[in-house]
N, C-alpha and C positions, 0 to 999 in steps of 0.2 A: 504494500500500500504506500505511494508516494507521501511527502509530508503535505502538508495542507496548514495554509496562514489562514489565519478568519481576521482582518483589517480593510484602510481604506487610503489610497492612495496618497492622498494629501495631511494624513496625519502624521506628526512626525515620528511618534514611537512606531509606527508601521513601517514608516521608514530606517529606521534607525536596526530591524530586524531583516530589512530587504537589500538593505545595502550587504549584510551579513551571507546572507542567500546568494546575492549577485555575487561577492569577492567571491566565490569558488564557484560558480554558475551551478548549485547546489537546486538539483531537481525539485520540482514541489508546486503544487495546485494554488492558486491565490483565488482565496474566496471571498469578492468587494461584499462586504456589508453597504446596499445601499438600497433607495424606494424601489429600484428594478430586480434585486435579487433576496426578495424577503426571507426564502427560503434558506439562504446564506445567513441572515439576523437570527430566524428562529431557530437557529442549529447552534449560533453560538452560542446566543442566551441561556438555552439548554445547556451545554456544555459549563458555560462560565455565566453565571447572574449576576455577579461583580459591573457586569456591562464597559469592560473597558479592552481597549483591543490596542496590540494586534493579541493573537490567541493562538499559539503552533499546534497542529496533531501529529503525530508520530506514533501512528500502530496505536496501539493502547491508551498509549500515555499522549498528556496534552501538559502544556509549558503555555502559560503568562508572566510577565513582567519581561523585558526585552532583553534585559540581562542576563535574566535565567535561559532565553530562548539562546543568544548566541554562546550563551557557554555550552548547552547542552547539542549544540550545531558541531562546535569546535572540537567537543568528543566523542558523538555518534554520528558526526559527518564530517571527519576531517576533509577539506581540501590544501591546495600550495598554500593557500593563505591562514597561517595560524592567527587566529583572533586572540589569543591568551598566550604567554610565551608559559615554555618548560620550569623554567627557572620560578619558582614559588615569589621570590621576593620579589622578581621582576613583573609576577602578575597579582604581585599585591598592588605595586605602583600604576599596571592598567587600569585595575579596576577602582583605585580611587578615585583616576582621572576619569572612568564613567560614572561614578559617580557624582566627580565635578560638576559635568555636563548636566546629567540630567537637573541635579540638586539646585545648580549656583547659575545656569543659564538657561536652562529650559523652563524649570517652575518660574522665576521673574517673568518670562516671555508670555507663561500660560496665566500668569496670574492678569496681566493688561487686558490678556482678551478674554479671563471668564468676567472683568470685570465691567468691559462694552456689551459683551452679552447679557449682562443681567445676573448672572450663575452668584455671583457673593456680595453679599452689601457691602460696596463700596461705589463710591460714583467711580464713571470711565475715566473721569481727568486725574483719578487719584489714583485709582490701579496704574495707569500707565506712570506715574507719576515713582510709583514706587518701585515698579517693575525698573524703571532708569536708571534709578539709583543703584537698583542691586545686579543691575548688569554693568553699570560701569566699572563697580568695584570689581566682579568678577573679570570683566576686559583687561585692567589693570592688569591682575594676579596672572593672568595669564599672557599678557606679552613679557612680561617678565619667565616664565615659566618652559615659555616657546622658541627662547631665540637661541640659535644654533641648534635647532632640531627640524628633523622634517614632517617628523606625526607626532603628535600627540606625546608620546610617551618613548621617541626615539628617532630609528633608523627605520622601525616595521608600523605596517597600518596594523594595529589591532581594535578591540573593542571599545579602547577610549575612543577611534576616530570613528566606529559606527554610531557611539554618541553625539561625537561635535558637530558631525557634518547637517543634520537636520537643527540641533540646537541652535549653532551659530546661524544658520541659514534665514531662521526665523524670528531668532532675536533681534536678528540685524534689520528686520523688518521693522520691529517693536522699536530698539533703538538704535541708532546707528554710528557700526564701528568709527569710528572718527579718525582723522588721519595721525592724532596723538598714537594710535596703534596699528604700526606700517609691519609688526611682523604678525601680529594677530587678522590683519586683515589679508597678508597672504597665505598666512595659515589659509584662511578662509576659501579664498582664491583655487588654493593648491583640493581642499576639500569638494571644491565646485565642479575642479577639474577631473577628477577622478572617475573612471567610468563606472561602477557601482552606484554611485551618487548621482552623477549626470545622467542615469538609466532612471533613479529617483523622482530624480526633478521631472525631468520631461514626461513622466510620466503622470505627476500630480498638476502641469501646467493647466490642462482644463476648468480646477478645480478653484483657481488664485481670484477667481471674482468673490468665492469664500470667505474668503481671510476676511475676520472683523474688522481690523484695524485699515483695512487697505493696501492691498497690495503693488509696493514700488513697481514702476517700470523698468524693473530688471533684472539679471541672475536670469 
C-alpha cells in the first residue's frame, strides 16, 4: 500500500512534509482535503478529529505532526537525502533548529493571520503587530546563526530546512525580511531555489488569493 498524505497544498505544515517527500521523490498518494474531495475530509477526520493536517498513512500506522512525519520518512523510507544526520548530537542540533522554525517563525506568522480571520480575540492591527515583533527578533537570531552556512544546520538540507522553507516563505509575507538581513534573506532565496520547495510553491500558487493578509507580488 503506497503512503498517503491527507493535507492541502497551500498550507504550510503540508508543505513542510512535501518538501520531505519530494527530497527523495518518495512514492505516495496526496489526498487534497478540499469542497471537491469531501470524501478525502471524511476519511481524515475519521482517522484524526484533532482536524489538523497534513496526516501520513503508512500501512497500519498513520503519523501527524510534521516532525514526526519526516523522521518516521527518514527511517522507513530512507532516500540520498538524509533528513536527520547519524550523528545523535548533530541531530539534536537539527531538530532544535525545527523546532526554531516552526516555534519562533511560523507561530508569529500564524498568529497575524488567525488574528484577520477572527480565530482569537485580538484585533488584526495587533496580531500583526505582534507577530512583527516576534519575527524580527527571530530574523535577528538567525542571520547571526546563518552566516557561513549553506542550510540550516550546515553543509546538508535536512529537517531544519523542511521547516524554514514554508516558515520563512510566509513570514516574509507577514513581515518582511529587510535588507538589515542580506544572509537571512539568501538563506531564503537559496530555500526558494531548491527544487523540492519550488515543486511546493508552484504548486500552492493557485491558492495565494487565500492568504488573509494579502498576498505580495512575488516569490
Amino acid at each position: 500500500m503506497p503512503l498517503a498524505l491527507y493535507g492541502h497544498p497551500f498550507s504550510s505544515y503540508t508543505q513542510k512534509a512535501l518538501i520531505a517527500l519530494y527530497e527523495n521523490a518518495t512514492p505516495f498518494e496526496f489526498r487534497c482535503i478540499g469542497p471537491d474531495t469531501p470524501q478525502h475530509a471524511a476519511d481524515w477526520l475519521a482517522r484524526w478529529p484533532i482536524a489538523k493536517f497534513p496526516l501520513l498513512v503508512d500501512g497500519e500506522r498513520q503519523f501527524a505532526e510534521t516532525s514526526i512525519i519526516i523522521e518516521h520518512l527518514d527511517l522507513e523510507h530512507p532516500g540520498p537525502v538524509r533528513l536527520l544526520p547519524k550523528d545523535p548530537k548533530a541531530a539534536l542540533d537539527v531538530r532544535f533548529l525545527d523546532r526554531f522554525f516552526d516555534l519562533h517563525v511560523m507561530d508569529p506568522m500564524q498568529v497575524a493571520v488567525a488574528s484577520k480571520l477572527g480565530q482569537i480575540p485580538m484585533p488584526s492591527e495587533a496580531g500583526l503587530e505582534l507577530a512583527g515583533e516576534r519575527l524580527e527578533r527571530a530574523y535577528a537570531w538567525l542571520e547571526g546563526h546563518l552566516a557561513g552556512k549553506a542550510w540550516a544546520a550546515g553543509e546538508d538540507f535536512t529537517l531544519a530546512d523542511c521547516a524554514a522553507a514554508p516558515s520563512l516563505f510566509y513570514a516574509e509575507w507577514t513581515h518582511r525580511i529587510s535588507e538589515h538581513y542580506p544572509v537571512l534573506r539568501a538563506y531564503r532565496a537559496r530555500l526558494l531555489a531548491r527544487p523540492s520547495f519550488a515543486r511546493a510553491v508552484e504548486e500552492a500558487r493557485p491558492f495565494r488569493p487565500n492568504f488573509p493578509l494579502g498576498a505580495p507580488d512575488r516569490d
